[in-house]
N, C-alpha and C positions, 0 to 999 in steps of 0.2 A: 397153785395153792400153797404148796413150802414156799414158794419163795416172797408169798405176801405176810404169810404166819410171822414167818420168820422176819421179816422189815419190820412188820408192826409191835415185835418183839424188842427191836431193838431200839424202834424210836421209843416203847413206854420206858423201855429197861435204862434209854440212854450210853446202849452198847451196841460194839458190831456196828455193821455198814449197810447203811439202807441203798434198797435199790431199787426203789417202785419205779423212775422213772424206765429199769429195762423191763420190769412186768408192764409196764402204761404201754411201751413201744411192743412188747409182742401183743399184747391184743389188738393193740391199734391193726397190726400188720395182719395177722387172723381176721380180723373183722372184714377188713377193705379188702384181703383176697373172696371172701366170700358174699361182700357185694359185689363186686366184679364179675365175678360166677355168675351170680343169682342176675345180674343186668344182661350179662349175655343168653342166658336162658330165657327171660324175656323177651329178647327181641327178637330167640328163633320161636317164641311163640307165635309173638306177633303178625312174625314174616308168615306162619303155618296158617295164619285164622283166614286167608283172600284163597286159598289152596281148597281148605275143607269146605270153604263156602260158596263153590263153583257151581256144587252141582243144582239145575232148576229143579221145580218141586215136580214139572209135568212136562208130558212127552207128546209129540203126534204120531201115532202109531199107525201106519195104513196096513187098512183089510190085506188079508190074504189073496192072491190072484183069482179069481170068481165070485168074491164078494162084493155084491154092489153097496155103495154109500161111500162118504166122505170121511175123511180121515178120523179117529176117535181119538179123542183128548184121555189119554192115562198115565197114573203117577209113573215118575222115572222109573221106583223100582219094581214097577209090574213088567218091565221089559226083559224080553228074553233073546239069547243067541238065535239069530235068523231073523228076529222082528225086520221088516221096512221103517224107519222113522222117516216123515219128512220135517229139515229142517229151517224155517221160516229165516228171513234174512236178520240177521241184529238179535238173533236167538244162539243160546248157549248150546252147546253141545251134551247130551245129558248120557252119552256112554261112547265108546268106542266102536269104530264102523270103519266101512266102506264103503264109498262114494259109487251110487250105482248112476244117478240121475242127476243132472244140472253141470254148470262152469260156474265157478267164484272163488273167492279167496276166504280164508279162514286168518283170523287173530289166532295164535297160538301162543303168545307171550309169557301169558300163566307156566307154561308146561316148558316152555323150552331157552325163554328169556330173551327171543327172537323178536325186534320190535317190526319186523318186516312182515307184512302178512303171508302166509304159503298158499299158495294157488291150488284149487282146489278141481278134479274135474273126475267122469269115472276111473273107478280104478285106483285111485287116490285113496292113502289113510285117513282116516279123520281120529283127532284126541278128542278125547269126554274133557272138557274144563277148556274148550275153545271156543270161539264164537264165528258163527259164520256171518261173512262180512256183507257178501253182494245179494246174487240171487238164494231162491232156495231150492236147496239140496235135498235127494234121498238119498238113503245112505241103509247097509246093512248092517244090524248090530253084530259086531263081534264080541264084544266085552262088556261086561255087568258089571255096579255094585264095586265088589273087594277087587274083581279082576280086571279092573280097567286102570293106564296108566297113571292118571290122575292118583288113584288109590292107596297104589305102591308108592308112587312118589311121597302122599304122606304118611305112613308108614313109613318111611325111614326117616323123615324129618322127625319125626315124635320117637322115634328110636334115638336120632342123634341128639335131640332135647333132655331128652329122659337120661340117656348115659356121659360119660365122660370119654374128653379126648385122649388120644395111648398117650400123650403126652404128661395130662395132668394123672393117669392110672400111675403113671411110672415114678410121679412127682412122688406119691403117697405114696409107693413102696418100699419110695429113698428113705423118707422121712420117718416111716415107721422103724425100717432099720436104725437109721442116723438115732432117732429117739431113745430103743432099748439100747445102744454104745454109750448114749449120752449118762442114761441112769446107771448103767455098769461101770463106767468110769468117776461119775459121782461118787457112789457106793462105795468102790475102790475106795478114793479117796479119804471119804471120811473114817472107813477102817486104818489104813495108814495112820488118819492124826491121830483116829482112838490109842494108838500104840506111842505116838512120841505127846502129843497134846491135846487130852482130851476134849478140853472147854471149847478146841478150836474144830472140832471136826465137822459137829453141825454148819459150823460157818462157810466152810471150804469145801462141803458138800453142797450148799444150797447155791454157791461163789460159780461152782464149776455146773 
């Protein structure tokens, strides 16, 4: 802001030395570092929205051992630690378990970036935000909701979205230093010409 007052001072005045073209060039460079930012923050959004949108709306929940009837259709989050799920082949995995019943393979690629399916049989982990591939699987819930790895996973993505790298943290600590040197050195300066050339000090203040 001095140092446009001051150009536009000196182009009406026809004194002093204009320098818009170095105010054009630092906003230029302000500007495009924080599209740059703002481009990479989108596309760990983007990368987060197939993460959060894993999980299905409903689960098959089977009766406890002495209940007769066929498996009941309930939303994901009515499930609890211990539920039996069974889950249908080319169906998503809608918590974390353990494989009590069946042999297949599970897609885990969401979760772990494994384009190879993991073979699934009892005894085996299963991830919530997987899909199982072949037969269908029972499985015991271990993990709900917040507590399932899917979950954390995003949670930290939307942590690492939301915040900044120690890199660019350290950037701005430079820089706010570098800043208050810049104006104490300025300052300096113009008290100096105050003392040998007054007319000149504004100029040699806004220069440096």
């Amino acid at each position: 802001s001095g140092g446009f007052a001051a150009r536009t001072w000196a182009t009406l005045g026809g004194t002093g030395e204009v320098y818009f073209d170095s105010i054009t060039m630092l906003v230029f460079l302000l500007l495009g570092a924080r599209y740059v930012e703002l481009a990479a923050r989108q596309r760990a959004a983007r990368a987060l929205e197939p993460l959060l949108a894993w999980r299905p709306q409903f689960a098959m929940r089977l009766r406890v051992p002495g209940e007769e009837g066929p498996p009941e259709r309930v939303p994901a989050h009515a499930l609890r630690i211990g539920d039996r799920v069974l889950i249908p082949a080319g169906e998503s995995v809608s918590a974390d378990g353990e494989v009590l019943e069946g042999t297949g393979a599970a897609d885990e690629s969401l979760m772990t970036g494994e384009a190879r399916a993991a073979a699934k049989c009892p005894g085996a982990v299963v991830m919530s935000g997987s899909v199982n591939l072949d037969q269908p699987l029972v499985m015991r819930v271990t993990g709900v909701g917040a507590e399932t790895r899917a979950a954390a996973i995003g949670r930290l993505v939307e942590r690492a979205a939301a915040g900044k790298p120690p890199l660019a943290d350290a950037a701005d600590r430079i820089a706010a230093r570098l800043t208050a040197v810049v104006l104490a050195v300025a300052l300096a300066a113009a008290l100096a010409w105050w003392f040998v050339e007054p007319g000149r000090a504004v100029w040699v203040a806004i220069a440096v």
